[in-house]
C-alpha positions in Angstrom: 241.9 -54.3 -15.4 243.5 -57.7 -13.9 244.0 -60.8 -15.9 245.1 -63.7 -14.5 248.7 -65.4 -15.6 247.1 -67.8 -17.6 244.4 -66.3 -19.7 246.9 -63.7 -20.6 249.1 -65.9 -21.7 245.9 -68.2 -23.6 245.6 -65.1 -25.4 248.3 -64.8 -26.4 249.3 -68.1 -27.3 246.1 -69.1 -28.9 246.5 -65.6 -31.2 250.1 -66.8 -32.6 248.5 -70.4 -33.0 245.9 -69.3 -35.2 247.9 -66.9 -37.3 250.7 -69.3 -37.6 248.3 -72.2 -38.8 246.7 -69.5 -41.5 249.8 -68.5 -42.8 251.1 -71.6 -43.2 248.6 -73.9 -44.5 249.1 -71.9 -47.4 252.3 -73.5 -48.5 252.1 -76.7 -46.2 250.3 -79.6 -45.7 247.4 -79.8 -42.3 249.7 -81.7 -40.6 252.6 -79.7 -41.1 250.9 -76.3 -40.5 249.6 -78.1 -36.9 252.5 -78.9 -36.0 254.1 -75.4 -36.9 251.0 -73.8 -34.7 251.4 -76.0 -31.8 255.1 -75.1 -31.4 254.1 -71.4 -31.8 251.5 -72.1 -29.1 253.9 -72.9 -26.7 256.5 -70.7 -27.7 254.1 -67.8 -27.0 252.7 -69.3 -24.0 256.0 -69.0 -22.6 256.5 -65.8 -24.0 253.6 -64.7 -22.3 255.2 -65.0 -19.0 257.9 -62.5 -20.0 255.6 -60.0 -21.5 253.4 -60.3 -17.9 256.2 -59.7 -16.0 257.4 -56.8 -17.9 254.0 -55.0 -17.8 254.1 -56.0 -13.9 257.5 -54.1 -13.2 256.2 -50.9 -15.6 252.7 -50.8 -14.0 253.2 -52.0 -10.8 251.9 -49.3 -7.7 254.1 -47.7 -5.8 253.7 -47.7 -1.9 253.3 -44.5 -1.0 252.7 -44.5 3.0 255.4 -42.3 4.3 254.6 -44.4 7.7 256.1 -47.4 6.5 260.0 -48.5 7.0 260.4 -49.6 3.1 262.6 -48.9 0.0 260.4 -45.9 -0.7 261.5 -43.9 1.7 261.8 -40.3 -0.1 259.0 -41.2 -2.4 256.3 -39.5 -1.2 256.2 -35.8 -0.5 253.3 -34.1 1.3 252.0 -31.6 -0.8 249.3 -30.4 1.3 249.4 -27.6 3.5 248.1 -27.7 7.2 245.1 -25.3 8.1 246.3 -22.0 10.5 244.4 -23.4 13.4 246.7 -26.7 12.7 250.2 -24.5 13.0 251.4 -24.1 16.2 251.6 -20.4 16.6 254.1 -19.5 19.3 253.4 -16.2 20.4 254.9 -14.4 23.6 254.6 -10.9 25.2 257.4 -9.2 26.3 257.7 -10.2 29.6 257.7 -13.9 28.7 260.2 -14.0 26.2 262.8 -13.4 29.2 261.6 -15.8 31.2 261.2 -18.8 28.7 261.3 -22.0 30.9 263.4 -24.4 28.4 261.6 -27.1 29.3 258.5 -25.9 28.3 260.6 -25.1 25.0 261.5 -28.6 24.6 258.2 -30.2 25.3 256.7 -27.8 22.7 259.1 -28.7 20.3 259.3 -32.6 20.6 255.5 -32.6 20.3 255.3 -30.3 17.4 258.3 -32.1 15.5 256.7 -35.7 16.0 254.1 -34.3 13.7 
Protein backbone atom coordinates (compact mmCIF):
# COMPACT_ATOMS: atom_id res chain seq x y z
CA UNK A 1 0.00 0.00 0.00
CA UNK A 2 1.34 3.67 -1.21
CA UNK A 3 0.22 6.89 0.44
CA UNK A 4 1.13 9.93 -0.80
CA UNK A 5 3.45 12.46 1.38
CA UNK A 6 0.65 14.49 2.22
CA UNK A 7 -2.28 12.31 3.23
CA UNK A 8 0.14 10.47 5.41
CA UNK A 9 1.08 13.25 7.06
CA UNK A 10 -3.05 14.66 7.09
CA UNK A 11 -3.38 11.65 9.06
CA UNK A 12 -1.36 12.08 11.12
CA UNK A 13 -1.63 15.61 11.86
CA UNK A 14 -5.34 15.79 11.87
CA UNK A 15 -5.15 12.57 14.63
CA UNK A 16 -2.79 14.73 17.17
CA UNK A 17 -5.22 17.73 16.45
CA UNK A 18 -8.19 16.06 17.52
CA UNK A 19 -6.72 14.33 20.53
CA UNK A 20 -4.97 17.36 21.58
CA UNK A 21 -8.17 19.62 21.33
CA UNK A 22 -10.12 16.70 23.49
CA UNK A 23 -7.75 16.56 26.11
CA UNK A 24 -7.49 19.88 26.52
CA UNK A 25 -10.71 21.49 26.43
CA UNK A 26 -11.10 19.77 29.47
CA UNK A 27 -9.13 22.15 31.59
CA UNK A 28 -9.04 25.16 28.96
CA UNK A 29 -11.06 27.52 27.39
CA UNK A 30 -12.24 26.78 23.16
CA UNK A 31 -9.90 29.19 22.26
CA UNK A 32 -7.14 28.03 24.10
CA UNK A 33 -7.62 24.34 23.30
CA UNK A 34 -7.65 25.63 19.36
CA UNK A 35 -4.83 27.07 19.55
CA UNK A 36 -3.10 24.16 21.53
CA UNK A 37 -4.51 21.74 18.45
CA UNK A 38 -3.44 23.87 15.66
CA UNK A 39 0.24 23.96 16.96
CA UNK A 40 -0.03 20.18 17.42
CA UNK A 41 -1.30 20.07 13.87
CA UNK A 42 1.63 21.46 12.55
CA UNK A 43 4.02 19.98 14.79
CA UNK A 44 2.87 16.53 13.55
CA UNK A 45 2.50 17.53 10.05
CA UNK A 46 6.10 18.05 10.21
CA UNK A 47 6.69 15.13 12.03
CA UNK A 48 5.06 13.26 9.56
CA UNK A 49 7.80 13.91 7.08
CA UNK A 50 10.35 12.23 9.42
CA UNK A 51 8.27 9.26 10.21
CA UNK A 52 7.69 8.87 6.06
CA UNK A 53 11.15 8.99 5.48
CA UNK A 54 12.09 6.52 8.09
CA UNK A 55 9.55 3.94 6.87
CA UNK A 56 11.00 4.83 3.28
CA UNK A 57 14.67 3.82 4.26
CA UNK A 58 13.34 0.46 6.32
CA UNK A 59 10.91 -0.58 3.50
CA UNK A 60 12.43 0.58 0.62
CA UNK A 61 13.19 -2.42 -2.33
CA UNK A 62 16.30 -3.44 -2.95
CA UNK A 63 17.60 -3.62 -6.65
CA UNK A 64 18.30 -6.94 -7.15
CA UNK A 65 19.46 -7.17 -11.06
CA UNK A 66 22.94 -8.61 -10.86
CA UNK A 67 23.19 -6.92 -14.50
CA UNK A 68 23.27 -3.54 -13.25
CA UNK A 69 26.66 -1.50 -12.36
CA UNK A 70 25.18 -0.23 -8.78
CA UNK A 71 25.94 -0.26 -4.98
CA UNK A 72 24.35 -3.65 -4.78
CA UNK A 73 26.84 -5.40 -6.23
CA UNK A 74 27.12 -8.78 -4.03
CA UNK A 75 23.51 -8.53 -3.18
CA UNK A 76 21.98 -10.88 -5.14
CA UNK A 77 23.02 -14.50 -5.26
CA UNK A 78 21.67 -17.00 -7.82
CA UNK A 79 20.22 -19.70 -6.10
CA UNK A 80 18.99 -21.65 -8.94
CA UNK A 81 20.60 -24.36 -10.54
CA UNK A 82 20.99 -24.68 -14.41
CA UNK A 83 19.30 -27.84 -16.11
CA UNK A 84 22.06 -30.75 -17.32
CA UNK A 85 21.38 -30.01 -20.89
CA UNK A 86 22.35 -26.18 -19.81
CA UNK A 87 26.00 -27.42 -18.42
CA UNK A 88 28.53 -27.60 -20.77
CA UNK A 89 29.71 -31.12 -20.51
CA UNK A 90 33.20 -31.43 -21.87
CA UNK A 91 33.79 -34.75 -22.76
CA UNK A 92 36.90 -36.24 -24.74
CA UNK A 93 38.08 -39.68 -25.84
CA UNK A 94 41.43 -40.60 -25.51
CA UNK A 95 42.82 -39.71 -28.55
CA UNK A 96 41.60 -36.12 -28.16
CA UNK A 97 42.75 -35.28 -24.97
CA UNK A 98 46.47 -35.30 -26.56
CA UNK A 99 45.69 -33.34 -29.15
CA UNK A 100 43.54 -30.43 -27.47
CA UNK A 101 43.85 -27.41 -29.91
CA UNK A 102 44.14 -24.50 -27.03
CA UNK A 103 42.32 -22.33 -29.01
CA UNK A 104 39.44 -24.28 -29.14
CA UNK A 105 40.07 -24.49 -25.24
CA UNK A 106 39.93 -20.85 -24.98
CA UNK A 107 36.95 -20.14 -27.08
CA UNK A 108 35.08 -22.79 -25.06
CA UNK A 109 35.94 -21.18 -22.01
CA UNK A 110 35.35 -17.40 -22.81
CA UNK A 111 31.97 -18.43 -24.02
CA UNK A 112 31.02 -20.59 -21.15
CA UNK A 113 32.50 -18.03 -18.43
CA UNK A 114 30.45 -15.01 -20.05
CA UNK A 115 27.56 -16.98 -18.76
Amino acid sequence: MKMSTFTFNWIIACIAMVLSFLFSIINNTFFTSMIRSLIAFILFFTIGFGIRWLLHIALKDIDVNPNKDSDNKGAYVDMTTPEDDQIPQLSFSESEKDNLDPKKMALFMRKYSED
